[in-house]
Phi, psi and omega in degrees: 000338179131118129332129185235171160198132147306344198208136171316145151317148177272139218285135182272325206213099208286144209057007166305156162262152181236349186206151175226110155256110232216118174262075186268332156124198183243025170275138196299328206257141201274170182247041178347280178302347166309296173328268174282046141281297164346264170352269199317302180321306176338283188316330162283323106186041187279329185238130162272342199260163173277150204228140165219134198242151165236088198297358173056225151302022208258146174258340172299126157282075182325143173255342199227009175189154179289164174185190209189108170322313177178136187255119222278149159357290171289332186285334180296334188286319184297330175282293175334299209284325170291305179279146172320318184199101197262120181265192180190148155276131182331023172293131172302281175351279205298288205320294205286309195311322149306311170300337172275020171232020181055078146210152190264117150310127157272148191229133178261095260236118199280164195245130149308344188279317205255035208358079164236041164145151189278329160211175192281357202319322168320302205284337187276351199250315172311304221270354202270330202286309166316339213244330196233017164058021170284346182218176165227138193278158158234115189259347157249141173277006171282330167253045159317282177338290204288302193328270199325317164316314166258036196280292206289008184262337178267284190311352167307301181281016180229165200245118166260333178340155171243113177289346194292325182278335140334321193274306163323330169275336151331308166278313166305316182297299181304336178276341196275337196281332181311297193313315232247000000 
């Protein structure tokens, strides 16, 4: 079933990250290499911080962090609204849910090559939120590590804001300026 903890980690360090929470959603074909990239990195010490996964369908048993095939709602919004750094796969749900909270998601995007999704639409849906500075993608998993070393320097330079309403008070503002 999975290593589990009952209770979120407590903050290690003030200002520190204290959590990595890693997503793949509820699609059947597993995300192997996320999983054991994860793994590697541990193992090297490149992630220090504690990392908790919700691995879906994945047949890799993580060694080196806690995880859960899969986890119910409510428990997900509390790992999100609580972590430093949420990575995900390129499902729109998994993307958005950390951005309605202002925090940049990394989204390692599932590959068809590596049968984890039937076609790219992920990758294609990853590079455009990218290309627009909402998330930040990893399209090899070899630069998982460096993402993660450098997320706040990289997450800085992405817009979580939600501009559609800025863009609306704009427009509005401008039809009253007509009206008027």
């Amino acid at each position: 079933m999975g290593r589990t903890k009952e209770v979120l980690p407590k903050r290690t360090s003030i200002g520190g990250i204290i959590l990595i929470f890693v997503t793949v959603g509820t699609h059947e074909q597993g995300m192997e290499r996320l999983f054991i990239q994860l793994d590697k990195l541990i193992e090297s010490g490149d992630i220090k911080e504690e990392v908790f996964a919700q691995i879906g369908y994945c047949n890799y048993e993580p060694k080196n962090y806690e995880y859960k095939k899969m986890i119910g709602y409510d428990e997900m919004d509390e790992y999100v609204r609580k972590s430093d750094i949420i990575i995900t796969h390129g499902g729109p749900g998994s993307i958005f849910h950390p951005l309605q909270y202002n925090k940049v998601p990394i989204v390692v995007p599932r590959d068809p090559e590596f049968d984890e999704h039937v076609d790219d639409h992920q990758i294609l849906f990853t590079k455009r939120l990218d290309k627009n500075s909402k998330i930040i993608g990893v399209y090899d998993i070899e630069g998982l590590g460096s993402v993660i070393s450098n997320y706040k320097q990289l997450s800085v330079k992405c817009n979580t804001y939600n501009s559609n309403k800025n863009d609306f008070i704009r427009k509005f503002d401008n039809v009253i300026s007509r009206i008027m």
